[in-house]
C-alpha positions in Angstrom: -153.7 169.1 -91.9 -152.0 165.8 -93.3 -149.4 168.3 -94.3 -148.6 169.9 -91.1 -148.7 166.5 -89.3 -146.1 164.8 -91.6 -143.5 167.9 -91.5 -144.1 168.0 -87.4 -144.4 164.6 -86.0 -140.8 163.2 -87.7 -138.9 166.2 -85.7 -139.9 164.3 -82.0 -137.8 160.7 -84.1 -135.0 163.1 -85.1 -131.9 162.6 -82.8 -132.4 166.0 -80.9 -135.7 166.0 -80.8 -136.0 162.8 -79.5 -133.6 163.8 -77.1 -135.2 166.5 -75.6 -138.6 164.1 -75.3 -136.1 161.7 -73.3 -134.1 164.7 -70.9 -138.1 165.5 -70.1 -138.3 162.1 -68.8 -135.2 161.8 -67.3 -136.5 164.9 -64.9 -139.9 163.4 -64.4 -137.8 160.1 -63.4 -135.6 162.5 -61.0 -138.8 164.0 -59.9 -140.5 160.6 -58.9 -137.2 159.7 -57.1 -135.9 156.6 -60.3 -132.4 158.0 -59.9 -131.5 155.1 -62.1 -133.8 155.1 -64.9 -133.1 158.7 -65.0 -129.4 158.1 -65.2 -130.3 155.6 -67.9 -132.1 158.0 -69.7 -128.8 160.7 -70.0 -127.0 157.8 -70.8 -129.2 157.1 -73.8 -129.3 161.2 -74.7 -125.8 160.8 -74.9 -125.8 157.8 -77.3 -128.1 159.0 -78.9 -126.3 162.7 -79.8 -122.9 161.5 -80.4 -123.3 158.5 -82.3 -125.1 160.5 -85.4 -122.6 163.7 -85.0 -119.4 161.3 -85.7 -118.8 162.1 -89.2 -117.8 158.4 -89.8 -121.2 157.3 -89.1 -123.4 160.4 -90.8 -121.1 159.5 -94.1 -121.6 155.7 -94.3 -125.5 157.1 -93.7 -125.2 159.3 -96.4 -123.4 156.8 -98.6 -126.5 154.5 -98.0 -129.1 156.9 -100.1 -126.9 159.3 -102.2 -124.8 156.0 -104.0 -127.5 154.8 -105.5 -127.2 156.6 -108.0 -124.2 158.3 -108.6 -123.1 160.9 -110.7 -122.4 161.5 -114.3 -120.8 163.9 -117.0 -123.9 166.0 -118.0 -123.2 164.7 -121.9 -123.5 160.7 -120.4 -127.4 161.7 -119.7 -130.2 160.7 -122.0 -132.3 162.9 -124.4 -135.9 163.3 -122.7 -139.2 165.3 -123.3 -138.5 167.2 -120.5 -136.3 168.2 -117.5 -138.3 168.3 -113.8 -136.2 170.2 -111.2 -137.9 170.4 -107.5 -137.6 172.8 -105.2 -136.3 172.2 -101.7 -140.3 171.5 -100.8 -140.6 175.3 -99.2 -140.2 178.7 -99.6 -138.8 179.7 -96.4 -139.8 183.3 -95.1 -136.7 185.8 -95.2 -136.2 189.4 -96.0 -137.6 190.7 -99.2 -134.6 191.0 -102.3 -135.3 193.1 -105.2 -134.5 189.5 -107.3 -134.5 186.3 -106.3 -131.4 184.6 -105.5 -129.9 181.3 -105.7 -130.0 179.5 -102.1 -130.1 175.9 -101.4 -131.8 174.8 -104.0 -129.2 176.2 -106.6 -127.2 173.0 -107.2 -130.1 171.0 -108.4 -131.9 174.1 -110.4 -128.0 174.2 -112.0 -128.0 170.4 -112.6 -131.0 171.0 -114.3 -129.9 174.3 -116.5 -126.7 172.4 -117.6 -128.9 169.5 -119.0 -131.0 172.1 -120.8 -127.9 173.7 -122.2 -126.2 170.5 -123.1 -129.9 169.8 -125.4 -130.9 167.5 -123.4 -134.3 168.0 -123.5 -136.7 171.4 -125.1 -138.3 172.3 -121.6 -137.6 172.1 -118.1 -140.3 172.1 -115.2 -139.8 173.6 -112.2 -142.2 171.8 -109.2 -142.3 173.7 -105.5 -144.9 175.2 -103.2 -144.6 176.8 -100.2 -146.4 175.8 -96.7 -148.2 178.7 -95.4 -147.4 178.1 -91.8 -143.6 178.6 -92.7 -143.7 181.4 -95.0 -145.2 185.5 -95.0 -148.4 185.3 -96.3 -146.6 187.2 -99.6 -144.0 184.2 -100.3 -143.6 182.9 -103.8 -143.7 179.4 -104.5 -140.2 178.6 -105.0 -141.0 177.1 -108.5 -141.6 180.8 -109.0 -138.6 182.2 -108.0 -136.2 179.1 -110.0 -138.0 181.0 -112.9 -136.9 183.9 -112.3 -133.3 182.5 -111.9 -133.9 180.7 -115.0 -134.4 184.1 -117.1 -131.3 185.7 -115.6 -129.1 182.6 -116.9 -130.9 183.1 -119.9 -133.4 180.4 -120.5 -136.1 181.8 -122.6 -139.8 181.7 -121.0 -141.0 179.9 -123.4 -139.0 176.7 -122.3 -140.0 176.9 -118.9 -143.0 175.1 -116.9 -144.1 176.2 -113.6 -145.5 173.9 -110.7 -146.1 176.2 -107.6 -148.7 174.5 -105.9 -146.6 171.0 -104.7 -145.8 170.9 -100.8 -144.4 167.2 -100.8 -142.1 164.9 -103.1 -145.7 162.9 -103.5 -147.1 166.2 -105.1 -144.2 166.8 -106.6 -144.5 163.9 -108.9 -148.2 163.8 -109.3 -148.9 167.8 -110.3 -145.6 167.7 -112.7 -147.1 164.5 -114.3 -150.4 166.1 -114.6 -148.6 169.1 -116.4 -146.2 166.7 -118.8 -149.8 165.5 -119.8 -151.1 168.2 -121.4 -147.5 168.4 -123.4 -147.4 165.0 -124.2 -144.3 164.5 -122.5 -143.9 160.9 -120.7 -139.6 160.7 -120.3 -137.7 163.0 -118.1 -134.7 163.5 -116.7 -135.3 164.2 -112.9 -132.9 166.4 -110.7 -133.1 166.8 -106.8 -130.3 166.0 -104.2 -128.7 162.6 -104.8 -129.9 162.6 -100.7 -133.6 162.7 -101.6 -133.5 161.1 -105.1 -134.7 157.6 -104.1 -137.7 159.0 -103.1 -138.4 161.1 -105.5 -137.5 159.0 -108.4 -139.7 156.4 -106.9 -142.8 158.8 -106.8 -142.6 159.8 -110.3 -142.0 156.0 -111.4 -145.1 155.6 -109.6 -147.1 157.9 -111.9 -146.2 156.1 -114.7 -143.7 158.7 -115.9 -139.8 157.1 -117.4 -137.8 159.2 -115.1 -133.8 159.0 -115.2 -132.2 160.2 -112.2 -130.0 163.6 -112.5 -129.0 163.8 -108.6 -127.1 167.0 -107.7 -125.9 168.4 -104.3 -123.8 164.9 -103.5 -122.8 165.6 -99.4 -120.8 162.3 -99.2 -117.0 163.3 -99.2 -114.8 162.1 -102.4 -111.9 160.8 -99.8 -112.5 156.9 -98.3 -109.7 158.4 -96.1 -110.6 158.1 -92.1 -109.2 160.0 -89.1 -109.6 160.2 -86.0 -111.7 163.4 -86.2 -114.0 161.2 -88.1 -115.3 160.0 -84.5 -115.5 163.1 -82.8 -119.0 165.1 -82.5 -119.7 167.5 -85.0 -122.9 169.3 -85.5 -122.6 169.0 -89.4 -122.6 165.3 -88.8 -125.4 165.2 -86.8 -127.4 167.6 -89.4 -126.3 165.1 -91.8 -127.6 162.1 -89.9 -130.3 163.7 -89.6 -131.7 164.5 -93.2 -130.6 160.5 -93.9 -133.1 160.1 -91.3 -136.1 162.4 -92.6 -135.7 160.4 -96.3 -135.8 156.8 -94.5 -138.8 157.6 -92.7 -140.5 159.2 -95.3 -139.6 156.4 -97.8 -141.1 154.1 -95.2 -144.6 156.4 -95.1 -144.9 156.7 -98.6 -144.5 152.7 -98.7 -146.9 152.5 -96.3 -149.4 155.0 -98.5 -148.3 153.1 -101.6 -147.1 156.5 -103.1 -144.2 154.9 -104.3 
């Protein structure tokens, strides 16, 4: 249940959700006859939609989490015992392939075969669930299907460590470390999006493991160059904003849960 509640409650803080909570009040202020607090409320819908779609504000956002660590030739990395990709946290429910294919979780599952073919380290763990309440009752855990991916790039079984059952960063970090365990295996080389790797790399910290950051899937543009399309609404922007969003919140909850 403490599942379901963190992936629903964020959406109503999320720029259009939170607008649509607002509009709703707006027409209950119509209805009670508060033309004005109503008209404040649009107002605020407004502000509230824009601002985050100007692609000048969603990429000083992104620039906030994803510069933190930023990125490097694959041969600047460290040796480890291991490399720990995750999984974009689901497996969401789509058509049935005869293979599984790369989707948006490739970048960091490439990140992480790059390291492993640059010798970086002998193994690489792959850590994703799936949520039942988003997926057909058949889905895979998407640690599953990185596997698979895995042995059609060639990476021999052998060198690969599935952890399907994780359905946060939290678990993420504490099921992988449980696994490292039994393989005595304490450094790693960690690869997510450079959007989510605070997080994460704080998590696995927490468990005690020496995690390096990898980040992959960098969204924050190469040019410092600003037009003026830069300040006009765009729904890439606002998704953008939006995912900046999510990883503040959360790193705020897992503060508060002292998960990391």
């Amino acid at each position: 249940m403490e599942i379901v509640i963190s992936k629903l409650l964020p959406v109503f803080v999320y720029p259009l959700g939170l607008s649509i909570l607002i509009v709703l009040l707006a027409l209950a202020a119509l209805q009670a006859g508060k033309t004005g607090l109503a008209k404040l409320l649009v107002l605020l819908v407004l502000l509230g939609l824009f601002i985050p779609s100007m692609p000048a504000v969603s990429e000083q956002l992104l620039r906030s989490l994803e510069m933190d660590h930023p990125p490097l030739p694959v041969d600047e990395y460290p040796s480890a015992g291991a490399i720990v990709v995750l999984s974009g946290g689901v497996a969401e429910a789509r058509p049935v392939s005869l293979e599984a294919r790369p989707d948006q979780t490739f970048d960091r599952l490439y990140q992480g075969y790059q390291l492993y073919q640059a010798e970086k380290a002998p193994t690489i763990v792959l850590s994703g669930g799936s949520i039942s309440w988003r997926t057909q009752a058949a889905a895979l855990p998407e640690a599953v299907l990185m596997a698979e991916i895995l042995g059609q790039l060639g990476v021999p079984e052998a060198r690969i460590l599935v952890e399907g059952t994780s359905r946060n960063t939290r678990e993420n970090a504490v099921f992988s470390k449980k696994l490292l365990e039994g393989k005595n295996i304490d450094t790693i080389l960690l690869c997510t999006s450079a959007l989510h790797m605070p997080r994460a790399l704080a998590c696995f910290r927490k468990t005690g493991l020496k995690a390096v950051p990898a980040p992959a899937n960098f969204l924050t543009q190469v040019t410092d160059k600003t037009t003026f399309l830069d300040f006009l609404p765009h729904a890439a922007a606002l998704d953008e904003s939006t995912a900046v969003m999510k990883e503040y919140i959360g790193m705020a909850y897992y503060s508060l849960r002292g998960w990391m």
